[in-house]
N, C-alpha and C positions, 0 to 999 in steps of 0.2 A: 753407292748401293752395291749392297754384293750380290755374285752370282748366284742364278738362280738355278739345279738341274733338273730337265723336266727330260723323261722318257714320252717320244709319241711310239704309238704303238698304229700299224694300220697293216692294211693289205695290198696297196698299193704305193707306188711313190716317183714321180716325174722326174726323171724321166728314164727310168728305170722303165716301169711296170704300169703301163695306163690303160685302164678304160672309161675312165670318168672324169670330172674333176673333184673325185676325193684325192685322188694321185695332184693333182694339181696342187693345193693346200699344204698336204702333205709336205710335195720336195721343197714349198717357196715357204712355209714358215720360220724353219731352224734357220735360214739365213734372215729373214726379218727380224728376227726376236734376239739376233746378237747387238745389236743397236742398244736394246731393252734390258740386258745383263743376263741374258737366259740362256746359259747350255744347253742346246738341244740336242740329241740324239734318237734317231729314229731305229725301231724296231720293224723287222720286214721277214714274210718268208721267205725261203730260201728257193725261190724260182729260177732256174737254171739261169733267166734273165739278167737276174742280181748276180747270181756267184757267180759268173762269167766275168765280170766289170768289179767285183769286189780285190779292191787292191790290196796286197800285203797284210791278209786277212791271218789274224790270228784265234786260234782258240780260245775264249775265254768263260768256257762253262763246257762240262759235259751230259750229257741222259742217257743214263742204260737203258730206259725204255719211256720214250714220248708218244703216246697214244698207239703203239704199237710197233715200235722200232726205235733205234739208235738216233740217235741225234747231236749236232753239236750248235754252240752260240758263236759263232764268228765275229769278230771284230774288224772293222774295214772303212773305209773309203769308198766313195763308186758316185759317179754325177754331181761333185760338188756335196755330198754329202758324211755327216758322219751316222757310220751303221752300225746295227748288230742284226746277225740275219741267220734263223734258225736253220741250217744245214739237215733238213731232214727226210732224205729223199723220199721214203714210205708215204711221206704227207706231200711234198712238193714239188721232185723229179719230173714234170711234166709238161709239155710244151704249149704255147698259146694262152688261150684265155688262161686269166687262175681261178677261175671261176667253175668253168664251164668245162665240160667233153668233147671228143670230135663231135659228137651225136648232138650237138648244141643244146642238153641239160645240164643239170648240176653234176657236177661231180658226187657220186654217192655218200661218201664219206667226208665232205663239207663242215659237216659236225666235229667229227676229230680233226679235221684241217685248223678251222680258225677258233676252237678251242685249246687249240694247242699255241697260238701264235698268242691268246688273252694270256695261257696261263705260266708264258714266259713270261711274259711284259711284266704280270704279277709276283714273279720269283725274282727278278732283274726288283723293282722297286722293293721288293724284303730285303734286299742287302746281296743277293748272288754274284755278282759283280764287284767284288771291294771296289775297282778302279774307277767305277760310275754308278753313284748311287744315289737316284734322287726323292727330290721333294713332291714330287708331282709322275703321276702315271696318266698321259693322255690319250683316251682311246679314242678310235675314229672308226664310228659306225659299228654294223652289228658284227662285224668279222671280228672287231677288239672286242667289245664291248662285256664280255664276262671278265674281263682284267677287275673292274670293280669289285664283283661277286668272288674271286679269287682270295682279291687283298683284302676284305670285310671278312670272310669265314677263315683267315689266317689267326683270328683272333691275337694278334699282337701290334707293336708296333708298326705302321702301315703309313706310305705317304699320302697325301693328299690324289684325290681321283677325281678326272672328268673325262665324260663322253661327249663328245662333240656327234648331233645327226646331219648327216649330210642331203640324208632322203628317208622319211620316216615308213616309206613305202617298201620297203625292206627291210626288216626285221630279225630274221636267221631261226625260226619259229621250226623247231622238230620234235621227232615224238617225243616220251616220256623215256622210251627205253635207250636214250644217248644218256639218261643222267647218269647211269651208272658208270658211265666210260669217264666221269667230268673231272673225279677226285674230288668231288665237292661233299662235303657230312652229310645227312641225311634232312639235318634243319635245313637246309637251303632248297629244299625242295618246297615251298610255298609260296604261299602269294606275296608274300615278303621279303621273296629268295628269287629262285630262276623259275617258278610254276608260272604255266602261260597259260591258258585256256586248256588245262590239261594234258601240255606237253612242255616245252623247255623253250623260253624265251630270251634268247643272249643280249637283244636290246632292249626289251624290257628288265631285266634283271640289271643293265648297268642305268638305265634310267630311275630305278629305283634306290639301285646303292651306289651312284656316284654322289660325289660329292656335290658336285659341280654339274650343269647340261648345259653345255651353250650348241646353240643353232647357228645357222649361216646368212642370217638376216635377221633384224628385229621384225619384222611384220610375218617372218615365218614363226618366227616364237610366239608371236600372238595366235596365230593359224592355228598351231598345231594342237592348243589348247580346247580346238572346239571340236562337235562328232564331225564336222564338214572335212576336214583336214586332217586330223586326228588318228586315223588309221587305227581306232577302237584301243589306241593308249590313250585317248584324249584325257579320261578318268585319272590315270597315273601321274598325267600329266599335269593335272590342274592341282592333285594332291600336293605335287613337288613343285607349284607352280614360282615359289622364293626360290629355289634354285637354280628356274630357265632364264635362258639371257642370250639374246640374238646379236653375233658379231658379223658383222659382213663380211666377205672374202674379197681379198683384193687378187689381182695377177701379177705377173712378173714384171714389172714396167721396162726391166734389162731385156727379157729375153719379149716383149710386147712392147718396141720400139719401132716406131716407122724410121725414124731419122737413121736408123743404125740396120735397118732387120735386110739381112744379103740373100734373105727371097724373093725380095719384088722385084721386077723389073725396075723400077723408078723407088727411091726412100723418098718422105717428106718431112716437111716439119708444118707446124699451124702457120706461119710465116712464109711456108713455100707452099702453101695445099694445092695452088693451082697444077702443081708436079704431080699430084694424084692421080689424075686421068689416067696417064700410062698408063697405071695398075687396069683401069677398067677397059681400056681397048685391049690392053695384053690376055685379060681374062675372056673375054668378048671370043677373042680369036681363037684361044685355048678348047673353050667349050663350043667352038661353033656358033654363039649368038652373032647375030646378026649385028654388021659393026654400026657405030657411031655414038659419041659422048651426051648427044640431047637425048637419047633414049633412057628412060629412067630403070636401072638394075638393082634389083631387090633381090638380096641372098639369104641362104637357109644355111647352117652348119648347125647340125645338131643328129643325134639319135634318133632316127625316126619312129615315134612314135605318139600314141592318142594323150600320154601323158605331157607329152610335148605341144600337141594340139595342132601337129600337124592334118589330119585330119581337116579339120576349119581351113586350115589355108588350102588344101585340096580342092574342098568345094568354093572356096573365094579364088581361085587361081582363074576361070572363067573370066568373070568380071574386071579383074587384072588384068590380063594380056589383052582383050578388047580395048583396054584403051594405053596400045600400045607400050605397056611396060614389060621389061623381059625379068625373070627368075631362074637363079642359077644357086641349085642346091648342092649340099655336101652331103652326105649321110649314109647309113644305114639301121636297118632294125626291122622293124614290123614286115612281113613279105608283103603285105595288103597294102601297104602305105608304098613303099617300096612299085610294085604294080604300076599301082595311081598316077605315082609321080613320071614313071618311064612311059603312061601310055601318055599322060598332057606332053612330054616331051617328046612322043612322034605326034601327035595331033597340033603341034606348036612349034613347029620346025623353026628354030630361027626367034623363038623367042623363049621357050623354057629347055635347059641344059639338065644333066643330071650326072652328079658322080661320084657313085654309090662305091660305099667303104668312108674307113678316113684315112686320111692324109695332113699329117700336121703341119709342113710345108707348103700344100694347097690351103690348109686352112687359114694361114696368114694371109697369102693373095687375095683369097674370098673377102676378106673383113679389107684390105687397102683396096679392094675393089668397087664393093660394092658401093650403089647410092643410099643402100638403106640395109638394114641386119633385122630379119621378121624370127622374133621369138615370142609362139601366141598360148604360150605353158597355160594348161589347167588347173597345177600349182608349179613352184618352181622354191625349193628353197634360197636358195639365192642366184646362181646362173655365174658364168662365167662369158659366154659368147656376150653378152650385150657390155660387158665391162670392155672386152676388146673392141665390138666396134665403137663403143667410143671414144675409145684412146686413135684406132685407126680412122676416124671421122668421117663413121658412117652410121649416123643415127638411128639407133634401135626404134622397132615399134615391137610393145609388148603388151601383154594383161596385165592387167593391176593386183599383181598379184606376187605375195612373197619377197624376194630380194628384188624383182622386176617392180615393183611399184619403188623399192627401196631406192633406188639407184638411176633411174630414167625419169628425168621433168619431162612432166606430160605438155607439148607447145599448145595449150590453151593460149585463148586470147591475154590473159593476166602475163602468164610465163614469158608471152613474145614479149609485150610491153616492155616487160622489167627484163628483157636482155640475157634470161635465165634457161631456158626450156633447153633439151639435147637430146629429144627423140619425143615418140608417143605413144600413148597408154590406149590399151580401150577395155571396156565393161560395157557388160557382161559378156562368159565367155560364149560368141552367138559367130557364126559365118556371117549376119548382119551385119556386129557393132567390127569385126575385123575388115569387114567388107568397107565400113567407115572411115576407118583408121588408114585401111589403104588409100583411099580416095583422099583423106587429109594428109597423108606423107605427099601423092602427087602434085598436088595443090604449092607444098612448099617445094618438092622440087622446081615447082614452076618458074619460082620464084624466088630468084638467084639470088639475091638480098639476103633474102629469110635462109632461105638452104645454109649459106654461107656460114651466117651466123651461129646455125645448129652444128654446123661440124665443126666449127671453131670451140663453141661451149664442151662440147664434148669429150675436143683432144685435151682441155685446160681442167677437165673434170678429172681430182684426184682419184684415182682409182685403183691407188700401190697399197701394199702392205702397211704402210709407216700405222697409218691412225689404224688399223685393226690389230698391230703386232704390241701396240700400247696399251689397247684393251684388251688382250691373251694375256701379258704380262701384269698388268695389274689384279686381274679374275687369280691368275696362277699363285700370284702371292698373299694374294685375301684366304688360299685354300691350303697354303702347303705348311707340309711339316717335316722338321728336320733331320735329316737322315738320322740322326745320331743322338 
């Protein structure tokens, strides 16, 4: 089989530049998909982050003027990766979030920021690069996502394009008057083009003209099809509905390793899980919970917020520590949630911890820690935390919902029977049916048989790259076309 060359194009990339798990996807693909016969190379801005760690970086493209400034394409190295990463201070000289201000909004100029990173990715797959020139432009999210609308009004030769959504709840939606800034003709101003509700729509516009849309879950692909989910593309969506197609994400199974990972106190393996504990007395002591291995610990790592549905576990967090179970969160986000959670941790001294920010270092301890990983998402395209605890065998309870319903056997009675289940589900999203869910995780805590068996299915639950870098690889070669 010959190789395949596929540019990703994103905003982020692990372990470079993260605040998400698009960054996550991102840095563990192009090593997946070398198995697959797929030359990956990933396109990035040039965040002080990146060219700091970009090795032996060469020039390989110039711009006398990128959205208003000078600019170069670097060629490099940096985390196990292979880069190219647009040098453009004007757009990217700036520290911290790549997002965001100190003032924690947008950056103003957002619009020329990551229209400038779509419309290298789209000059880089015309051919600007002799040395790498591929079959496939893959963008990722609405920061790429006019890379499509790029190489579609190039009117020429053009490779193969898809958008992959990571989270259809952002969009990149500004006014009308950025289209002037875009380089795009004049036709491309429509509903058929980048027009969004009478302003410029960069993930609708590659929704429209990729070739390709895949999602990060098949039950998110179905989701996102309807107005429930849908985020008011649902319409677009169902028009292009033959070319949606939900791949799950897998994690890094090297760098999400208990047997091997030199942050815990204790490694294990399914064969030594009884070694786990340490992890939870070590963490116990860390955050001040209150010690001992029969008390049942239920942990949070996530972005706090109503999207997340942390909320519901707010007002379920009562009914929890009443019957003696402790909670120990990671996070930050919403200040309200945020609040919430610091006043149940003085009101709960000794049984709810909090430790707000992230820490990816802590974040591994939390998952070999805990008894249980609560992720009660309102949607969730696919999720990443619930894949880690259950490689660190600590069974998810989640909503049935998106990659979370994809990825988590719900321990119904059927599930235990047949020896299957590795966490659990609940519906509707209600502080009730979570309030359920928590009370049937305790249940199996109780019940060290059953426990056992859950965190066993769960560490033996594939959940790498292999089977999803098979289906990017086979999508990529159903779309692409040849440089030449």
């Amino acid at each position: 089989m010959s190789s395949l060359k596929v540019l990703s194009v994103a905003s982020e990339v692990f372990p470079l530049v993260k605040t998400g798990g698009l960054a996550d996807v991102a840095g563990a693909l192009p090593g997946a998909l070398k198995p697959e016969g797929v030359e990956m190379r990933t396109l990035v801005p040039g965040y002080p982050a990146i060219k700091n760690k970009l090795a032996d970086a060469t020039v390989v493209r110039d711009y006398a003027d990128l959205f208003g400034g000078p600019a170069r394409v670097l060629a490099g190295q940096a985390g196990g990766l292979d880069l190219f990463a647009i040098d453009a201070p004007h757009l990217y000289d700036r520290p911290g979030n790549p997002y965001l201000g100190p003032d924690g909004l947008d950056w103003p100029d957002n619009a020329r920021r990551f229209a400038a990173l779509a419309r290298v990715g789209a000059d880089i797959g015309l051919g600007a690069i002799a040395a790498f020139e591929p079959e496939i432009v893959h963008a990722h999210d609405w920061q790429a996502a006019l890379a499509p609308a790029y190489l579609v009004f190039a009117r020429g030769r053009r490779p193969g394009s898809m958008v992959t959504i990571h989270n259809l709840a952002f969009q990149g939606h500004f006014p009308i008057s950025v289209f002037g800034e875009l380089g795009l003709p004049d036709s491309a101003l429509s509903i058929d083009g980048v027009e969004y509700f009478g302003g410029v729509g960069y993930l609708k516009a590659g929704i429209r003209l990729a070739d390709s849309i895949t999602t990060v879950s098949p039950t998110y692909a179905h989701e996102i099809l309807t107005a429930e989910f849908g985020m008011a593309l649902d319409g677009l969506l169902r028009a292009r509905a033959s070319a949606v197609q939900g791949i799950l994400n897998g994690i890094d199974d090297g760098v999400w390793n208990p047997a091997t990972d030199r942050v815990l106190p204790q490694t294990f393996t399914a064969t030594k899980i009884d070694a786990r504990i340490r992890n939870k007395t070590a963490l116990q002591a860390k955050l001040g919970l209150a010690p001992g291995a029969d008390r049942p610990l239920f942990a949070v790592v996530s972005r706090l917020s109503e999207q997340k549905g942390l909320d519901l576990l707010l007002r379920a967090l009562p009914a929890l520590t009443a019957k003696g179970a402790q909670l120990a969160l990671l996070g930050s986000g919403e200040r309200t949630l945020e609040i919430g959670f610091a006043e149940a941790a003085t009101a709960g001294a000794g049984l709810v911890s909090c430790a707000f920010g992230y820490d990816e270092r802590l974040a591994h301890l939390f998952q070999a820690a805990a008894d249980f990983v609560v992720v009660p998402s309102r949607f969730e395209p696919c999720g990443l935390t619930q894949l880690c605890a259950l490689r660190y065998g600590a069974p998810p309870i989640v909503s049935r919902v998106g990659g979370l319903a994809d990825t988590v056997i719900d321990a119904n009675e059927a599930a235990l029977m047949a020896g299957v289940a590795t966490g659990v589900q609940f519906s509707p999203l209600s502080v009730e049916a979570l309030v359920y869910a928590l009370d049937r995780a305790l249940a199996i805590f109780r019940d060290p048989p059953t426990m056992r068996r859950l965190r066993l299915n769960g560490m033996r639950a594939d959940v790498s790259w292999r089977g999803p870098a098979q289906r990017y690889a086979a999508l990529y070669r159903s779309i692409a076309r040849p440089s030449a």
